[in-house]
C-alpha positions in Angstrom: 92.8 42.0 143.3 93.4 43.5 139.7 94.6 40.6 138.4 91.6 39.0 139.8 89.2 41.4 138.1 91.2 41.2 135.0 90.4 37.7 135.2 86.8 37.7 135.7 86.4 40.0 133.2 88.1 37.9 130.6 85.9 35.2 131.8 82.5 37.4 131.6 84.0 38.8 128.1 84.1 34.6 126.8 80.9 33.8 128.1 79.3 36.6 126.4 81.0 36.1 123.1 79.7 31.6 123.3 76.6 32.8 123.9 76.3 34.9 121.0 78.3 32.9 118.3 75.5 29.9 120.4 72.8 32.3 119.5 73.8 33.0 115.5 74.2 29.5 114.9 71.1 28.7 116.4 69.1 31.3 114.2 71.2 30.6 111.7 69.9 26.4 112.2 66.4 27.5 111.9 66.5 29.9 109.3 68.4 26.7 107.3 65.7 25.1 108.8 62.6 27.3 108.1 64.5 27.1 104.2 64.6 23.9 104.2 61.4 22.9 104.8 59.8 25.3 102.1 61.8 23.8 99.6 60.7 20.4 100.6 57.1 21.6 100.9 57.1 23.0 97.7 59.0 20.1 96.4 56.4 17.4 97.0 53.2 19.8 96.8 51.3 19.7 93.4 48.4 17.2 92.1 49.7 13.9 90.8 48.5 10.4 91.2 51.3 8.4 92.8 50.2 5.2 91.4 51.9 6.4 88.1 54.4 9.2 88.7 56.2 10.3 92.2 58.5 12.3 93.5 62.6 11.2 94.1 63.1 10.9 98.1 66.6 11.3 97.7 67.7 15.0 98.3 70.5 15.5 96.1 70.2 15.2 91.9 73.7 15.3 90.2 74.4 15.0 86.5 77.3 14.8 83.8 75.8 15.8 80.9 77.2 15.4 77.0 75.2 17.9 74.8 75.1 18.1 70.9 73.4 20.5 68.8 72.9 21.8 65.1 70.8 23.0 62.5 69.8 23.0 58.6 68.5 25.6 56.3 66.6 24.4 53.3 65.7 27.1 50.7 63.9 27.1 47.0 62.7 30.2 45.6 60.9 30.3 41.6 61.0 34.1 41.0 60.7 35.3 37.0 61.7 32.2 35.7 64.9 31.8 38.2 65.1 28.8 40.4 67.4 29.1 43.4 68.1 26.0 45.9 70.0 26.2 49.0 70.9 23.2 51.7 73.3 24.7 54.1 73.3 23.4 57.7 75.6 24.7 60.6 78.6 23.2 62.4 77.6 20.4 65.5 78.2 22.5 68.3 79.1 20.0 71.3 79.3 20.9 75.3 80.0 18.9 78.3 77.7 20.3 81.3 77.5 19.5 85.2 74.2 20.1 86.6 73.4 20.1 90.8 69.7 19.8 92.3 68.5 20.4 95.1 65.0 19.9 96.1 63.9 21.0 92.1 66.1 24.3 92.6 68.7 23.5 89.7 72.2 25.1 88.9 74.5 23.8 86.3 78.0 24.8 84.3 78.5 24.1 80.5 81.9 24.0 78.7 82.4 24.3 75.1 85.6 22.6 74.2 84.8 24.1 70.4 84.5 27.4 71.5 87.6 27.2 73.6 90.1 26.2 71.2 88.3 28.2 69.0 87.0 26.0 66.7 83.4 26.9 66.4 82.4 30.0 66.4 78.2 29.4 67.0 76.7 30.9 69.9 74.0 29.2 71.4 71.6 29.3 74.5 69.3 27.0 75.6 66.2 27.2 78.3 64.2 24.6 79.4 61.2 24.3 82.2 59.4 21.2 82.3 56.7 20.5 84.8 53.5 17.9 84.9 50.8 19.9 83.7 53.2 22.4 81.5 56.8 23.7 79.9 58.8 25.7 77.7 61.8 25.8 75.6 63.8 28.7 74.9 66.9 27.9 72.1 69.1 31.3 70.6 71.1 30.7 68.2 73.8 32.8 66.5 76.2 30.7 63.7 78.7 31.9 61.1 79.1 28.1 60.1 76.6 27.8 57.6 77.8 26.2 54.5 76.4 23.5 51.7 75.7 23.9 48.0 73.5 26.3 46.4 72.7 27.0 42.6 70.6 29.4 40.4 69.3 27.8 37.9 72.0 25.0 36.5 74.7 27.0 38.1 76.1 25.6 40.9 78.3 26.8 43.8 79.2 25.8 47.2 78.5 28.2 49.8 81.9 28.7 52.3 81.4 29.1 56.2 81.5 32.9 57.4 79.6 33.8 53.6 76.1 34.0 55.8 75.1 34.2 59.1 72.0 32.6 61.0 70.3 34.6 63.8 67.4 32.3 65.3 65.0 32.3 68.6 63.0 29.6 68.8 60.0 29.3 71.9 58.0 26.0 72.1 55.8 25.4 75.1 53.5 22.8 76.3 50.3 21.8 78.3 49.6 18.6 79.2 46.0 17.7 80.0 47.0 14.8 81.9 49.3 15.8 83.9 48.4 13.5 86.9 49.7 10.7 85.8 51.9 11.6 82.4 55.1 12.9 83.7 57.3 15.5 81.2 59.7 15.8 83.9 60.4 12.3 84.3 61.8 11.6 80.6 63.6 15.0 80.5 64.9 15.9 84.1 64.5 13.3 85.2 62.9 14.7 88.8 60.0 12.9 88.8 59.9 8.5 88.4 57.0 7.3 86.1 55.9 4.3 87.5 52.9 3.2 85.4 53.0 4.0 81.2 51.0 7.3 80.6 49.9 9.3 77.7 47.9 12.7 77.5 46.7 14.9 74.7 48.6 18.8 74.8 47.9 21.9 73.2 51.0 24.5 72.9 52.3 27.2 71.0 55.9 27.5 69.2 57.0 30.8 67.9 60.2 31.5 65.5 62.4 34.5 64.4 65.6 35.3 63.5 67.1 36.1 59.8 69.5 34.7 57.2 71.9 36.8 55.6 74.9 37.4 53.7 78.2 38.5 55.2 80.7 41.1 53.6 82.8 37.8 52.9 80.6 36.8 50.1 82.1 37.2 46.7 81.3 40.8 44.6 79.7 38.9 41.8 77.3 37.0 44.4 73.3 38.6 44.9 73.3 40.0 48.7 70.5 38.3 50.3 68.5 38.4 53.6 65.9 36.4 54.6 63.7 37.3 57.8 61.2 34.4 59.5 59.3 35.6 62.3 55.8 33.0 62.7 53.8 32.0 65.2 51.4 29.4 65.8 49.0 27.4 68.0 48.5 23.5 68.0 48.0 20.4 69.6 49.3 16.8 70.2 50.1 13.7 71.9 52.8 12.4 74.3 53.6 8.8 75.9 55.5 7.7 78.4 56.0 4.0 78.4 57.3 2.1 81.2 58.0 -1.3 79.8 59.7 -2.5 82.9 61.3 -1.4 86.5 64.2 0.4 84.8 63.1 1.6 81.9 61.5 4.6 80.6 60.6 5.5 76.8 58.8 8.9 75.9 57.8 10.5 72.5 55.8 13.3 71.7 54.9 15.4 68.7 53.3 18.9 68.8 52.3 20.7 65.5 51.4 24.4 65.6 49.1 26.2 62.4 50.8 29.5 61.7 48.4 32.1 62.3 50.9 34.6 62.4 53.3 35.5 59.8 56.0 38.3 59.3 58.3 36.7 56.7 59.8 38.5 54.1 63.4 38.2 51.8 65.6 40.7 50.1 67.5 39.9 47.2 70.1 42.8 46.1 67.7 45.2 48.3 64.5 44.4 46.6 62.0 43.3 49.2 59.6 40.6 48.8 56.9 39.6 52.0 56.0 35.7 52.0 52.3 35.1 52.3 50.8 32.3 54.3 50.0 28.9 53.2 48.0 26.2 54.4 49.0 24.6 56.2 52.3 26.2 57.2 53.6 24.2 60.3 55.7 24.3 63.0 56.6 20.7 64.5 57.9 20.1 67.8 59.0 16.3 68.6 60.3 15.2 72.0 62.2 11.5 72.6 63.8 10.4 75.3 65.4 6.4 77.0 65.7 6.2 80.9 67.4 3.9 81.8 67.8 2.9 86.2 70.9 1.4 86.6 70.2 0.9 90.3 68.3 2.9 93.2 71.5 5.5 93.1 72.4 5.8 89.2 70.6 6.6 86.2 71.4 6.3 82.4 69.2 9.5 80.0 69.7 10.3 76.4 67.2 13.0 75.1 66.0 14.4 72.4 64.2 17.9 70.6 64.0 18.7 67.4 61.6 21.8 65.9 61.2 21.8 62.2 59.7 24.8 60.3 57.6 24.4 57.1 57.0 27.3 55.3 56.4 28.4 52.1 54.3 30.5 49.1 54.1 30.8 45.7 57.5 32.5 45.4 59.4 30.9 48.2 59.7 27.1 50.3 61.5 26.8 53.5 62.5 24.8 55.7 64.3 25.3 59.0 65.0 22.4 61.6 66.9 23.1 65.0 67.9 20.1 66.8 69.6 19.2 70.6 70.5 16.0 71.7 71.6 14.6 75.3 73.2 11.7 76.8 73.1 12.1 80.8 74.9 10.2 83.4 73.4 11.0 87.0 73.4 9.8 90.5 70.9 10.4 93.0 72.0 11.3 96.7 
């Protein structure tokens, strides 16, 4: 009779345990469930005319990505009848990136071979949103690679890497008026298709800051120099997409911004100096990009953005350009 008991009990002690392991994975199903369909919801929801851009019905988004980035400096300054000229740029900083999406919900890893073996010592991060109707980028930068020649007056030098160092935030962002049917997304994430060419006027604002300065490594006879940029400014342009055929996709778009705001200043062997304003001080934002379809599953994307700073007074010109490049393998699932 015990052993009986024993045995029921065992049995009743199972049954118990199925059910509730039954039960989790059942609320577990619909919470996945419930999830599920409020990514999809929010994936397909927004305003867009289908005749010229849609949404991807595949689920999965998967992408090998080959990224390479770099900068230039460009500086002339006329002060008491001494001209100084500097062209340095920075090292090409390269990374190879895998990026995963789901339903518009991205993650992604980046690896710097460079910075690795040690090679490059630039820091860099990069932000992006881009949606129909608007977008951002977000680019820091922090290099110790900046080199090139420099001269004061007909003496002329070459500036080493690690003599000056670049701190830099740059913030561009977008609105599209036509966002229906002109598709940002489509050239640069390539989560929306552009069926039909497109084009629509935009209105943005960019915004810089950072500073340029000299390192204790710069020789004792050399002037100590820092130059600080912070602008900002408002603007408008123009973007196309153009579909010239079934697998192809071409964008460009340019976005100048008027400095209206201004907080630039240089000191040269600690004597300060604030740049004043000149019209028209620009910031210029340009966007390219090729899509190619390879079939329904695979896709071909190489990208570009580059921001170029104009800037200058009647002591001191500059001009700062920040550029990123992409070439994108990606497969559809």
């Amino acid at each position: 009779m015990k052993k009986y008991l024993n045995i029921r009990a065992s049995l009743c002690f199972v049954f118990v345990m199925s059910t509730l392991t039954m039960i989790a994975q059942t609320k577990r199903e619909m919470m996945r469930e419930r999830i599920d369909s409020a990514v999809t919801a929010r994936y397909y929801s927004g305003k867009y005319d289908t005749t010229y851009i849609q949404r991807p019905q595949e689920t999965w988004l998967l992408k090998l990505r080959d990224n390479v980035s770099g900068s230039r400096f460009h500086a002339d300054r006329h002060l008491d009848g001494v001209y100084w000229r500097g062209r340095l740029k920075t090292d090409m900083k390269a990374t190879m990136s895998v990026g995963v999406n789901y339903r518009g919900i991205t993650a992604g890893l980046a690896l710097n071979p460079g910075k690795l073996s040690g090679k490059n010592k630039d820091f860099e991060i990069n932000l992006n949103a881009y949606a129909n109707r608007y977008g951002i980028d977000v680019v820091y930068q922090n290099s110790k690679t900046l080199s090139g020649p420099t001269s004061i007056g007909e003496q002329s030098s070459f500036l080493e890497k690690g003599m000056m160092g670049l701190k830099m935030l740059n913030i561009n962002g977008y609105y599209a008026f036509n966002g229906k049917r002109f598709s940002y997304p489509a050239a640069f994430t390539q989560s929306y298709i552009q069926r039909r060419s497109a084009g629509s006027w935009l209105v943005g604002f960019s915004y810089m800051g950072g500073s340029l300065k000299t390192t204790e490594k710069v020789p004792d006879y050399a002037s100590t120099m820092r130059i600080y940029i912070g602008h900002f400014g408002i603007g408008g342009g123009y973007g196309y997409n153009w579909v010239p055929g079934k697998r192809w996709l071409l964008h460009f778009s340019a976005l100048p911004t008027l400095v209206i705001g201004n907080y630039n200043n240089i000191k040269v062997d600690g004597v300060r100096q604030d740049m004043d304003t000149k019209f028209p001080d620009l910031i210029l934002t340009e966007r390219a990009a090729i899509v190619y379809t390879i079939n329904k599953k695979y896709f071909l994307a190489s990208t570009l953005v580059v921001t170029n700073s104009l800037l200058g007074d009647d002591v001191v010109d500059i001009n700062y350009s920040k550029w990123r490049a992409r070439l994108c393998l990606g497969m559809r699932l």
